[in-house]
TORKOL-4160 file (C-alpha; in steps of 0.2 Angstrom, whole numbers, padded with zeros to 4 digits, m for minus):
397
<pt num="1" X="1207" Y="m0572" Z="m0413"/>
<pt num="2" X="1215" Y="m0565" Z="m0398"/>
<pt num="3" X="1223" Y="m0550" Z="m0408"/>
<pt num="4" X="1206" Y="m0543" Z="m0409"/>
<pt num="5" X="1206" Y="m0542" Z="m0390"/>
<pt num="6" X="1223" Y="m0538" Z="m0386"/>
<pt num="7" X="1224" Y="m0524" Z="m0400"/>
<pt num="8" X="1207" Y="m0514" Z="m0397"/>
<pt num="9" X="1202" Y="m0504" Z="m0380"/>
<pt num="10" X="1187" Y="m0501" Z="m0373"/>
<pt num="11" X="1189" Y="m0483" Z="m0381"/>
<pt num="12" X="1188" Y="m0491" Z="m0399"/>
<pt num="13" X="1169" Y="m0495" Z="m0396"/>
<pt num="14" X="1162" Y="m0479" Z="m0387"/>
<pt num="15" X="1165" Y="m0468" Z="m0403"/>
<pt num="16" X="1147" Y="m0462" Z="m0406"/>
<pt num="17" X="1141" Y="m0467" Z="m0388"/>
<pt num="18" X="1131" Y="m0453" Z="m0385"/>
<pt num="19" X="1132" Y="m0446" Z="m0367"/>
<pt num="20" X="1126" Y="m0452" Z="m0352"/>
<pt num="21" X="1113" Y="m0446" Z="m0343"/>
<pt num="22" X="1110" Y="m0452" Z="m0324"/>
<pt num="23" X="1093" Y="m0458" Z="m0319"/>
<pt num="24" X="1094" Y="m0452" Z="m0302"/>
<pt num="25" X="1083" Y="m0466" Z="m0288"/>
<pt num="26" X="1072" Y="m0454" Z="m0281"/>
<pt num="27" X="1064" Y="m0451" Z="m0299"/>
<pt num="28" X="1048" Y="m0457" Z="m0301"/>
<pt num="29" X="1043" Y="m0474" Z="m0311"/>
<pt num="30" X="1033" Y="m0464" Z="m0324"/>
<pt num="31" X="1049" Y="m0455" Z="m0328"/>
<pt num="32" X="1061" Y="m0473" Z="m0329"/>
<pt num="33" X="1047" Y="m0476" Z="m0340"/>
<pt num="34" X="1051" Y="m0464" Z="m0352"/>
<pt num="35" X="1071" Y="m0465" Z="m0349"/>
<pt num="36" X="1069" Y="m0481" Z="m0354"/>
<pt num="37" X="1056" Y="m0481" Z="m0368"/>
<pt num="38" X="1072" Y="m0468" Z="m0375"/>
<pt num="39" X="1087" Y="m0477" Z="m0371"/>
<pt num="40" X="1095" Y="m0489" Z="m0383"/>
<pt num="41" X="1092" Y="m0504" Z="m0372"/>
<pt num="42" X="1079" Y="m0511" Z="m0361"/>
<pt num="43" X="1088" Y="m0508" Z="m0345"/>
<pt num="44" X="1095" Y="m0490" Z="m0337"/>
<pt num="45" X="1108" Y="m0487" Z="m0324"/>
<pt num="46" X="1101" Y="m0479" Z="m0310"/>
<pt num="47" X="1109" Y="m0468" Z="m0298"/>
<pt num="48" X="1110" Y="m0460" Z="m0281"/>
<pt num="49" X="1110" Y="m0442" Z="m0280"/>
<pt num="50" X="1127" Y="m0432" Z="m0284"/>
<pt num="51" X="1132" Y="m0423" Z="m0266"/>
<pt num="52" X="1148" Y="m0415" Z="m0274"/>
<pt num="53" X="1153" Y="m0405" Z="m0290"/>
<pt num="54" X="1169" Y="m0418" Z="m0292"/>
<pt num="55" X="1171" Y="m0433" Z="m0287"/>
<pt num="56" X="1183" Y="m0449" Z="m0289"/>
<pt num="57" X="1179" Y="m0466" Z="m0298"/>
<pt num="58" X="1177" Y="m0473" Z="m0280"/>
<pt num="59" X="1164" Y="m0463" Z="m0276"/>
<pt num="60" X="1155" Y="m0463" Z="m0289"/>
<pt num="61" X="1154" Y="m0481" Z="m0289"/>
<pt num="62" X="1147" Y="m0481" Z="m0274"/>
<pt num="63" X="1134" Y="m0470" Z="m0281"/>
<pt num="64" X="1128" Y="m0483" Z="m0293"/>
<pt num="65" X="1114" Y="m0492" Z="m0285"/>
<pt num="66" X="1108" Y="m0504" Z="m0300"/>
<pt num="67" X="1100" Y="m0507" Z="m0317"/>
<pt num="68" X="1080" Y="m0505" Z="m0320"/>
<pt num="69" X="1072" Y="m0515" Z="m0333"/>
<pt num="70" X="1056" Y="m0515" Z="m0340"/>
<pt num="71" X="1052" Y="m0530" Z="m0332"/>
<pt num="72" X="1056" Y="m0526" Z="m0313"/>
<pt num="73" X="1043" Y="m0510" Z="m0318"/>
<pt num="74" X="1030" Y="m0521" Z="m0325"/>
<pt num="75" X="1031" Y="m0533" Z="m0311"/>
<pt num="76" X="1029" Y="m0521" Z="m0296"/>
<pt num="77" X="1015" Y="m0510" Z="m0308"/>
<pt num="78" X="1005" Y="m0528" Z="m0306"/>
<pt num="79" X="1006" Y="m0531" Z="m0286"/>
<pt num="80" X="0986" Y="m0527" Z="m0281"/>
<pt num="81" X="0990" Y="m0512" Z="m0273"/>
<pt num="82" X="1001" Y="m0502" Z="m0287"/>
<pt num="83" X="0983" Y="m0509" Z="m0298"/>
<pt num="84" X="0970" Y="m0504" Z="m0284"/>
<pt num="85" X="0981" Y="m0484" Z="m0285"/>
<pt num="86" X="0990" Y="m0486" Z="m0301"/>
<pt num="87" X="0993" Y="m0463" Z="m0299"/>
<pt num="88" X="1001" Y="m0469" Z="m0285"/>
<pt num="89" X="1011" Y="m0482" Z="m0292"/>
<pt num="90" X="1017" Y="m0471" Z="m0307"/>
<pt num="91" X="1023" Y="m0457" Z="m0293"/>
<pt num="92" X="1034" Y="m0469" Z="m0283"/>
<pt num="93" X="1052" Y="m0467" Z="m0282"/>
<pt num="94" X="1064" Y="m0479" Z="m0291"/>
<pt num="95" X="1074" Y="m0482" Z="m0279"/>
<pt num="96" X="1057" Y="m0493" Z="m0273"/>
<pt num="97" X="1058" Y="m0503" Z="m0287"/>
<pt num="98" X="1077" Y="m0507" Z="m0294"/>
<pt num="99" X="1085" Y="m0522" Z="m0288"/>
<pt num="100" X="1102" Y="m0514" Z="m0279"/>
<pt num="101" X="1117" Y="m0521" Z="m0286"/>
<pt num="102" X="1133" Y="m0511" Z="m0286"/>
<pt num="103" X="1141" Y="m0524" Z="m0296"/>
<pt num="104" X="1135" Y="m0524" Z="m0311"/>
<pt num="105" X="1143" Y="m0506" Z="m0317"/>
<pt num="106" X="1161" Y="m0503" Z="m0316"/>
<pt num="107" X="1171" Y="m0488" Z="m0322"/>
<pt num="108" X="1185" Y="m0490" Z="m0333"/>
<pt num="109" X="1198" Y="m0480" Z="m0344"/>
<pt num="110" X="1195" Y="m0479" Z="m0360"/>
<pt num="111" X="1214" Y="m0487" Z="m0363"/>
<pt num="112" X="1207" Y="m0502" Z="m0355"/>
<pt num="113" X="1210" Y="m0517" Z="m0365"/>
<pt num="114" X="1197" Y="m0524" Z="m0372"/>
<pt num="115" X="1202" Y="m0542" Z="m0369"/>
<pt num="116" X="1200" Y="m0534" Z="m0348"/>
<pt num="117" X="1185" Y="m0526" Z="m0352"/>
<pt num="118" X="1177" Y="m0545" Z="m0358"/>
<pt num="119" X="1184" Y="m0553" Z="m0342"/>
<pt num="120" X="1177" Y="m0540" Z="m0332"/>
<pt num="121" X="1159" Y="m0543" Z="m0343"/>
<pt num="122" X="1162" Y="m0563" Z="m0340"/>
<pt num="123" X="1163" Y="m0559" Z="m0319"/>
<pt num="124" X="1143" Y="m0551" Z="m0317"/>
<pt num="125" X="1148" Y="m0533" Z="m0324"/>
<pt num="126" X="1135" Y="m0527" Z="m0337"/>
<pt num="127" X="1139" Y="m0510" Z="m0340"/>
<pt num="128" X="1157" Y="m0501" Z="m0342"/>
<pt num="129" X="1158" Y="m0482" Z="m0340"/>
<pt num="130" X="1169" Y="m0474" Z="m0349"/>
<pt num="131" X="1176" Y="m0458" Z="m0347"/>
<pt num="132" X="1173" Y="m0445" Z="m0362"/>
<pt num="133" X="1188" Y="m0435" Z="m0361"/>
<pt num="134" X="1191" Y="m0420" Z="m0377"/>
<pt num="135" X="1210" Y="m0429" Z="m0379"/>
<pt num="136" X="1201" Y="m0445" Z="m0381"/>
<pt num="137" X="1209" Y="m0452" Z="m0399"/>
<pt num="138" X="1206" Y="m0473" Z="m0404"/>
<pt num="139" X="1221" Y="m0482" Z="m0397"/>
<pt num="140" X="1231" Y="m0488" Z="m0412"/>
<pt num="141" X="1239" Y="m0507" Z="m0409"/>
<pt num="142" X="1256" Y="m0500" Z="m0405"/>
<pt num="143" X="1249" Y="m0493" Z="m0389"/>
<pt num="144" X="1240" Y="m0506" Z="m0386"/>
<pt num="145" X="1255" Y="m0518" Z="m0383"/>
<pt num="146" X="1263" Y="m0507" Z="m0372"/>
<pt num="147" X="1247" Y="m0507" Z="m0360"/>
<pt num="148" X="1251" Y="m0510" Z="m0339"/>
<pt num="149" X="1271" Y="m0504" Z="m0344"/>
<pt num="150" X="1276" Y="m0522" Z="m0353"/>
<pt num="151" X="1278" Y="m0528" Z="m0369"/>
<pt num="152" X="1263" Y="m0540" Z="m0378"/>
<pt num="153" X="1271" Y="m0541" Z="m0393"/>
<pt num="154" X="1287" Y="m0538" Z="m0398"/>
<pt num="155" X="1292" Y="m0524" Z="m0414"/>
<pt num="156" X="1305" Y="m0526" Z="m0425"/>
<pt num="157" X="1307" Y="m0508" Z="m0430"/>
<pt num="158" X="1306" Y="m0496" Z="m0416"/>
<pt num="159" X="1307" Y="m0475" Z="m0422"/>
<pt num="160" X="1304" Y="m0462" Z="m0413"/>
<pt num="161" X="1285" Y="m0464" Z="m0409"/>
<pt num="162" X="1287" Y="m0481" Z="m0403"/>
<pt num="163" X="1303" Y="m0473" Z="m0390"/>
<pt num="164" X="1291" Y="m0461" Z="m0383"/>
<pt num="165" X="1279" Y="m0475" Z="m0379"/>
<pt num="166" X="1291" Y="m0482" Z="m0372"/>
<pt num="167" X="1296" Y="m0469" Z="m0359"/>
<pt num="168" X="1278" Y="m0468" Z="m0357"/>
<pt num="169" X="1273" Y="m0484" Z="m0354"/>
<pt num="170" X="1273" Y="m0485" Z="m0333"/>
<pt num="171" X="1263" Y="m0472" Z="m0332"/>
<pt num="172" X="1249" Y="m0481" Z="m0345"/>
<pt num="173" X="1232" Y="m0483" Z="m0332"/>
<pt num="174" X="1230" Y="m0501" Z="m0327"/>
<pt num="175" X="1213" Y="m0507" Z="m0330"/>
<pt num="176" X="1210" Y="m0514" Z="m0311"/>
<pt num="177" X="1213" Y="m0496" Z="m0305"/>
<pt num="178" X="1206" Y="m0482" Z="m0315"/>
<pt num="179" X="1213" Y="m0464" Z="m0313"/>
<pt num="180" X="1202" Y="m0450" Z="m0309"/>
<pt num="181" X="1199" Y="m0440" Z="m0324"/>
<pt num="182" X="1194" Y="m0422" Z="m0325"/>
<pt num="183" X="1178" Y="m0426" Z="m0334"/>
<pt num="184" X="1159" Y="m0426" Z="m0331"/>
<pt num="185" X="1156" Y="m0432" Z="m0347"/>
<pt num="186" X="1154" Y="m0452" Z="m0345"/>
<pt num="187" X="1148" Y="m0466" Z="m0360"/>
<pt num="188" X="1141" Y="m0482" Z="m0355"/>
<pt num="189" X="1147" Y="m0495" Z="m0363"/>
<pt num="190" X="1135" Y="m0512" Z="m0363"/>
<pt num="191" X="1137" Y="m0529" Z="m0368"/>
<pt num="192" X="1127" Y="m0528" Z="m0384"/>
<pt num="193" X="1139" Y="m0514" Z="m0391"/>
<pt num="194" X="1153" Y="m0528" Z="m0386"/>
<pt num="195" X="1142" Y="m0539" Z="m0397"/>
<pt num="196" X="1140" Y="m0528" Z="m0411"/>
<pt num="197" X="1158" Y="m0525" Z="m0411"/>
<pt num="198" X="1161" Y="m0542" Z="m0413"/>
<pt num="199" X="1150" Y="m0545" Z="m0428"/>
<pt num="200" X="1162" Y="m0533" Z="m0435"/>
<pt num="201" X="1176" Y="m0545" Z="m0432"/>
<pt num="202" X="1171" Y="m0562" Z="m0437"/>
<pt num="203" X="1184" Y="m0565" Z="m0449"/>
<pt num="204" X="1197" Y="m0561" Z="m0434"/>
<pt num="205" X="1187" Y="m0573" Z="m0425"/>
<pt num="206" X="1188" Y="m0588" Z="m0437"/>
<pt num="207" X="1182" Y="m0603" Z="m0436"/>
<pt num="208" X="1173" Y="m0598" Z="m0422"/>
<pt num="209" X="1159" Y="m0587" Z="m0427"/>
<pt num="210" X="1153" Y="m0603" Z="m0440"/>
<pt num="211" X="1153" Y="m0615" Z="m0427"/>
<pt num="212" X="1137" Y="m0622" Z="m0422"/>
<pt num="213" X="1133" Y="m0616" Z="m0403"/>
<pt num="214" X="1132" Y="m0635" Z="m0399"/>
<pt num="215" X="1150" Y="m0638" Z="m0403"/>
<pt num="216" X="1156" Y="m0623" Z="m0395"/>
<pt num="217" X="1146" Y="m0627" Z="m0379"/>
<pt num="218" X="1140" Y="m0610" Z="m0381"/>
<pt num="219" X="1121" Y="m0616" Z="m0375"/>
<pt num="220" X="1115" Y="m0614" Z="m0358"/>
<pt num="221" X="1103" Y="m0629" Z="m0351"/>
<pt num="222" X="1100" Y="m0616" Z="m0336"/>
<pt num="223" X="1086" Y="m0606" Z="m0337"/>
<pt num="224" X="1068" Y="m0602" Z="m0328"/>
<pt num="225" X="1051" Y="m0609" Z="m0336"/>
<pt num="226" X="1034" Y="m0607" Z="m0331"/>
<pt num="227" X="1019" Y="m0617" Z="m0336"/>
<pt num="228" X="1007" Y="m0608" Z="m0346"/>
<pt num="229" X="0991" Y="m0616" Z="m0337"/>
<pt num="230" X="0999" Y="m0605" Z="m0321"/>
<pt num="231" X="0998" Y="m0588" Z="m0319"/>
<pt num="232" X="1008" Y="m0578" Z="m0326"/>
<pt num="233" X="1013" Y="m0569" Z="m0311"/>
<pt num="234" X="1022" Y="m0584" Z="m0306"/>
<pt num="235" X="1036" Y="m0578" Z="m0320"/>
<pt num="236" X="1041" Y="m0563" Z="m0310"/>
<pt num="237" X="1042" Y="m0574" Z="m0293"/>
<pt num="238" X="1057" Y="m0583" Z="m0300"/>
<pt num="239" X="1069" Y="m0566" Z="m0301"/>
<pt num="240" X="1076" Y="m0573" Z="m0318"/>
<pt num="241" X="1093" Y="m0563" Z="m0320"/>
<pt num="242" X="1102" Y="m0564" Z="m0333"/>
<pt num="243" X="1094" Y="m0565" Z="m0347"/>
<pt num="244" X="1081" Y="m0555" Z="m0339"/>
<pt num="245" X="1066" Y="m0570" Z="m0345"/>
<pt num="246" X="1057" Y="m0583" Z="m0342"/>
<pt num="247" X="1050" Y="m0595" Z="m0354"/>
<pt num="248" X="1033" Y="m0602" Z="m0357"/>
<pt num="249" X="1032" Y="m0618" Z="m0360"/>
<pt num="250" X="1020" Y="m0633" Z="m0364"/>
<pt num="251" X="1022" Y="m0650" Z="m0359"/>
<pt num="252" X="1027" Y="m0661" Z="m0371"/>
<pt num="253" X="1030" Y="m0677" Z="m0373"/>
<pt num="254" X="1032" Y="m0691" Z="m0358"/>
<pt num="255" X="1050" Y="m0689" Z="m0358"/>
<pt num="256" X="1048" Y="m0672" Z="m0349"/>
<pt num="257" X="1050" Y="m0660" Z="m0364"/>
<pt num="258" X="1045" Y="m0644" Z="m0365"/>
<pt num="259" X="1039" Y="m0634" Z="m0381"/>
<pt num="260" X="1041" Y="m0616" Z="m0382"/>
<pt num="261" X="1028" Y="m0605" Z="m0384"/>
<pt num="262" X="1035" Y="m0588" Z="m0377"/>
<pt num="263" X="1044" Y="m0580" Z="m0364"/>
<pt num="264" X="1039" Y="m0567" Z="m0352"/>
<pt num="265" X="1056" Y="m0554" Z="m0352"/>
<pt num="266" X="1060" Y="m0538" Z="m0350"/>
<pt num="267" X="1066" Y="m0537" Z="m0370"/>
<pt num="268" X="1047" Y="m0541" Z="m0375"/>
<pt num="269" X="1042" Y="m0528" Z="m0364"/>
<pt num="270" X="1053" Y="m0513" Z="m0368"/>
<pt num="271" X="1041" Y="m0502" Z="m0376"/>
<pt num="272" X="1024" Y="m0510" Z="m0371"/>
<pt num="273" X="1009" Y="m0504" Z="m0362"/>
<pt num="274" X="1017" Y="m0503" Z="m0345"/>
<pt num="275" X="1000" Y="m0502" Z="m0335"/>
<pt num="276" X="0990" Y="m0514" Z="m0346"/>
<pt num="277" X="1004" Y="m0528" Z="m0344"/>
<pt num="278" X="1002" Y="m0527" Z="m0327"/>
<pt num="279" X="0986" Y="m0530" Z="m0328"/>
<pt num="280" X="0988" Y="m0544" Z="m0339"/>
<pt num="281" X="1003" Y="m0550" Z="m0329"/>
<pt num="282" X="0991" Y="m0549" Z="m0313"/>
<pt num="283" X="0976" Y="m0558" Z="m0321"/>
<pt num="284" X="0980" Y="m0570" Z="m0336"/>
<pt num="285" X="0988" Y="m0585" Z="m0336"/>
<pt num="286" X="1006" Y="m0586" Z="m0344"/>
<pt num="287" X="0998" Y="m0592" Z="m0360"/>
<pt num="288" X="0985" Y="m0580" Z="m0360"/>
<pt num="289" X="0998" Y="m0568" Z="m0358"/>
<pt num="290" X="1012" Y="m0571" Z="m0372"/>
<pt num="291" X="0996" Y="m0576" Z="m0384"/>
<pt num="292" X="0989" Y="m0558" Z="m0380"/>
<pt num="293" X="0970" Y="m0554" Z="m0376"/>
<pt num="294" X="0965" Y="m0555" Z="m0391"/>
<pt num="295" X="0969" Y="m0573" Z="m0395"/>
<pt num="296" X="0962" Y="m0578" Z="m0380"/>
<pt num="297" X="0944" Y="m0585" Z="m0383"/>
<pt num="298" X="0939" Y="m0587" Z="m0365"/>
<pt num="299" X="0940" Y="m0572" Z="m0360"/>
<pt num="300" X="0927" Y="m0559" Z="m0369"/>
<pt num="301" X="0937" Y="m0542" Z="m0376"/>
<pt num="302" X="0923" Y="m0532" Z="m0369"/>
<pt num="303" X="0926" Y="m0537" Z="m0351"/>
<pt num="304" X="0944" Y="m0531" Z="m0353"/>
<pt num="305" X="0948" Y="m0515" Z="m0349"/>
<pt num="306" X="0956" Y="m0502" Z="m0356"/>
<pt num="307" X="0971" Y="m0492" Z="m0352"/>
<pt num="308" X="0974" Y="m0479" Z="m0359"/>
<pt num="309" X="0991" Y="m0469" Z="m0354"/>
<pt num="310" X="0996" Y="m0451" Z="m0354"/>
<pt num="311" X="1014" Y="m0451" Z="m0349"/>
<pt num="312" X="1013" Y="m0432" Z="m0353"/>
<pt num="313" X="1001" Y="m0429" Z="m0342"/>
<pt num="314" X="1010" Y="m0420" Z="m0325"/>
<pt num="315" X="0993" Y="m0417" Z="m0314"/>
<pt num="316" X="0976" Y="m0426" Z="m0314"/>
<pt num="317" X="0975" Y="m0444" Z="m0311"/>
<pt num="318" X="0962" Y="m0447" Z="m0324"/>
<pt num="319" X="0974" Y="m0450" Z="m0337"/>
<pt num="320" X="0981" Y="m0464" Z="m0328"/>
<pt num="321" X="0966" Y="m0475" Z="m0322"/>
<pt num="322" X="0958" Y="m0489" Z="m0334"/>
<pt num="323" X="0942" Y="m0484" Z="m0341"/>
<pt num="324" X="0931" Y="m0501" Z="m0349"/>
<pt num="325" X="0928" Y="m0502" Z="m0368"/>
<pt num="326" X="0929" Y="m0514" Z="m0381"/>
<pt num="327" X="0939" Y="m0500" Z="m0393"/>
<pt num="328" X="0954" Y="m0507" Z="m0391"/>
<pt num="329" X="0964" Y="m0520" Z="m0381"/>
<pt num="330" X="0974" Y="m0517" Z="m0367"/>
<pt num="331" X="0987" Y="m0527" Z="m0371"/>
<pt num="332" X="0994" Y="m0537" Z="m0386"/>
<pt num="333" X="1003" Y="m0552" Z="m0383"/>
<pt num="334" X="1019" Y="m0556" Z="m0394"/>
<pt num="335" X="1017" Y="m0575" Z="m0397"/>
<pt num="336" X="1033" Y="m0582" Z="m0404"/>
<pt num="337" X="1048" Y="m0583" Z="m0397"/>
<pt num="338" X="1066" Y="m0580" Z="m0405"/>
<pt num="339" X="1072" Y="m0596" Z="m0406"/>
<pt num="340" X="1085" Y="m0604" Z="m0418"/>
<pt num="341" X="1090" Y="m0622" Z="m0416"/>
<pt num="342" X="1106" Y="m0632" Z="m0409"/>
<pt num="343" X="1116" Y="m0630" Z="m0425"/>
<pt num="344" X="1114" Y="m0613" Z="m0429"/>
<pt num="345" X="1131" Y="m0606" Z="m0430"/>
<pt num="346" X="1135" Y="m0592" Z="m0416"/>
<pt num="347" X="1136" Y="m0579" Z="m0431"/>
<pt num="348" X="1117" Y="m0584" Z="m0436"/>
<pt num="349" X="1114" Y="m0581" Z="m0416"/>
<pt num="350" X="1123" Y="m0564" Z="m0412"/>
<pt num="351" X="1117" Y="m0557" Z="m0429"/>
<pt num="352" X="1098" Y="m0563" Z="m0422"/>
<pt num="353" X="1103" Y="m0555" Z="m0405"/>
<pt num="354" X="1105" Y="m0539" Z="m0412"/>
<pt num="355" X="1094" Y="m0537" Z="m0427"/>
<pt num="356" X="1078" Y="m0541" Z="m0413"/>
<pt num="357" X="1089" Y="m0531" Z="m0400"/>
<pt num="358" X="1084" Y="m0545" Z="m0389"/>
<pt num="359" X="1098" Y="m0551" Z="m0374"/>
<pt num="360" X="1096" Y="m0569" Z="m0377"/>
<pt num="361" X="1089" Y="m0584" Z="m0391"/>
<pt num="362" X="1079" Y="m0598" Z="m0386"/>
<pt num="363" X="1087" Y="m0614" Z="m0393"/>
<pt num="364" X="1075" Y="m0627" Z="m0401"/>
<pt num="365" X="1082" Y="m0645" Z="m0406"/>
<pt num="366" X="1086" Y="m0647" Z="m0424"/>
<pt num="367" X="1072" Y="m0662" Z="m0431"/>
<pt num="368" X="1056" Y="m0650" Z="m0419"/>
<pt num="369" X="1052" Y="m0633" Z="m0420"/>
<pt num="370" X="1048" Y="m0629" Z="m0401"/>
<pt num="371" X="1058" Y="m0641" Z="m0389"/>
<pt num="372" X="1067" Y="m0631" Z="m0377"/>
<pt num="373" X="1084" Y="m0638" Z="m0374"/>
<pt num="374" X="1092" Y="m0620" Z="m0368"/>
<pt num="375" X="1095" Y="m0601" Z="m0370"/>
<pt num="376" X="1109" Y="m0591" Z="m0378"/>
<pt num="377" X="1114" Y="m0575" Z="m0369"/>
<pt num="378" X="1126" Y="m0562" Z="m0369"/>
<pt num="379" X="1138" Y="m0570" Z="m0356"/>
<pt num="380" X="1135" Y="m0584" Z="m0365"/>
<pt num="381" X="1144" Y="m0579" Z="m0379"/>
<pt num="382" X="1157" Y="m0568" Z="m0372"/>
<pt num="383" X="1162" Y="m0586" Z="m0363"/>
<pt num="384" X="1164" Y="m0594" Z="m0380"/>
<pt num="385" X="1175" Y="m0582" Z="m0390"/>
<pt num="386" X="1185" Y="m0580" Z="m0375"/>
<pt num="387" X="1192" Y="m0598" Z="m0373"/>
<pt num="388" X="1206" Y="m0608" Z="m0375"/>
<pt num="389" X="1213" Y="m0600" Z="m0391"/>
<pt num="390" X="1212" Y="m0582" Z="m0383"/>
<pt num="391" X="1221" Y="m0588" Z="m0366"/>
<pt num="392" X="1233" Y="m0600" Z="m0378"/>
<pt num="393" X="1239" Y="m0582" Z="m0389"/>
<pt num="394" X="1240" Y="m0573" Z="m0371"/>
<pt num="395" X="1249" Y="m0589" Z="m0362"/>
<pt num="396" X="1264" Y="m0587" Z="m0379"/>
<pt num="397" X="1266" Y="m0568" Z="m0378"/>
């Protein structure tokens, strides 16, 4: 297993990572809508404004200010006062809205080893930037055992390629210091592209990837739940982190159980009606909401309103206000919850993950279809193929 970590870098999985493109804070929300709408995930780096034509690594970390998700949006779209104005709303800046962490993004080379770039991952770092430089070529595994100017694994036949990496190998970047590159051309790399990259892998990974997520400890009994009689406000009062969810939930039994009837997370909301699941946020209960309008019996589709969104539109705030009709709800609620149960192997899981494009798996027991017992994330998962066999291999070398 650890070969797969110690013979890639970071540069192996950011062939075909398209380019980023900064989200700069004073944008407006309307436009992260958009950005993200686009971008491959539900979240976006955002970014303070560029004050200089070049710049080093350090400074451009400090220029990071956080990740925007779809949920943060939706949550601030449903305080009274972004519904009482919502052209308002629409027009304030991001940097109003994103939760500031500088943490979470952290430059690398792209000769990082990957094996660095999952210890960086396990510590709170969600996204990895990485230098798009013309030279770039995929690091073969020679190179890679010569990373930080030492030796992983020894080779019984040196020739002349293997002599000049040799010479070379003090001046390899270390992964805790990355050089300043002449480049402005940057990749993000995220934890699902580490997840999908893994997939790939599950024979190198053996037997891990057919174990069930019990037996690999691999389920997390943390998480945040709200009660679907409260309001489904309440959900965005806990700041659930990572995942980005909370679950909705129904008592059970006596023994304190709860069963599952959705979540409230910025996966579900991704590419939603930003302005109508504010509303819905702001006014249903968290079973109302998850269920959708029009499952909801109680409350008549007539006296919904409408909203209907041009995010096209740059002048004229008509396009942005509710109008009332019974044409067509204002939100539909997604009712079930990506779940999979306590056996299921963490192959069946990551293979779910990415298939839904989802950044976590509700975990069921095994004899009931809806019994919460935990979650499954990414850092979950980068946890369990990371452990004792991997540090074992690295221990021996």
């Amino acid at each position: 297993m650890a070969s797969v970590f110690l013979y890639h870098v970071v540069g192996d999985l950011t062939v075909g990572k398209p380019e980023l493109v900064e989200l700069c804070e004073t944008e407006t929300i309307e436009t992260a809508i958009r950005a993200i709408g686009d971008s491959t995930e539900c979240g976006i780096p955002v970014w303070k404004r560029r004050l200089s034509l070049i710049e080093t690594s350090e400074i451009r970390q400090q220029r990071f200010v956080g990740i925007l998700n779809s949920l943060d949006i939706v949550a601030f779209l449903a305080r009274q006062e972004c519904l009482d104005d919502q052209d308002r709303a629409m027009k304030t800046p991001v940097s109003e809205v994103v939760v500031q962490n500088n943490s979470l993004l952290k430059q690398v080379d792209p000769a990082t080893r990957l094996i660095d770039a999952l210890e960086m991952m396990k510590q709170g770092v969600r996204r990895l930037l990485v230098p798009k430089t013309k030279g770039w070529k995929r690091v073969s595994k020679r190179f890679s055992m010569f990373y930080n100017g030492r030796w992983l694994k020894s080779l019984e036949t040196p020739n002349s390629s293997t002599n000049t990496l040799t010479m070379n190998a003090s001046n390899l970047p270390s992964s805790s210091s990355p050089p300043t590159i002449p480049t402005d051309k940057f990749c993000c790399l995220s934890r699902e592209d580490v997840i999908r990259f893994l997939i790939g892998c599950l024979g190198a990974l053996a037997p891990i990837p057919l174990s069930s997520i019990s037996s690999l400890g691999a389920i997390n009994p943390n998480y945040s739940v709200v009660d679907s009689s409260l309001p489904a406000i309440e959900a965005t009062q806990m700041s659930p982190d990572d995942p980005s969810a909370v679950a909705v939930v129904e008592p059970g039994s006596s023994d304190g159980r709860h069963k599952i009837i959705g979540e409230i997370s910025a996966s579900r909301l991704w590419k939603c009606d930003y302005l109508g699941a504010a509303w819905a946020l702001a006014n249903l209960s968290a079973g109302q909401f998850v269920m959708g309008v029009e499952d909801n019996h109680h409350t008549p589709r007539s006296s919904l309103p409408d909203f209907s969104v041009d995010l096209s539109s740059n002048g004229g705030g008509g396009s942005m206000r509710a109008s009332f009709g019974a044409g067509r709800s204002m939100y539909r609620g997604r009712s079930a919850p990506l779940t999979c149960k306590v056996k299921s192997s963490l192959a069946a899981v990551m293979a779910q993950m990415l298939s839904h494009r989802v950044t976590h798996v509700w975990v069921t027991e095994d004899d009931t279809e809806d019994v919460l017992v935990g979650v499954v994330g990414y850092a979950d998962i980068l946890a369990t193929v990371t452990k004792h066999p991997a540090n074992a291999v690295l221990s021996g070398s």
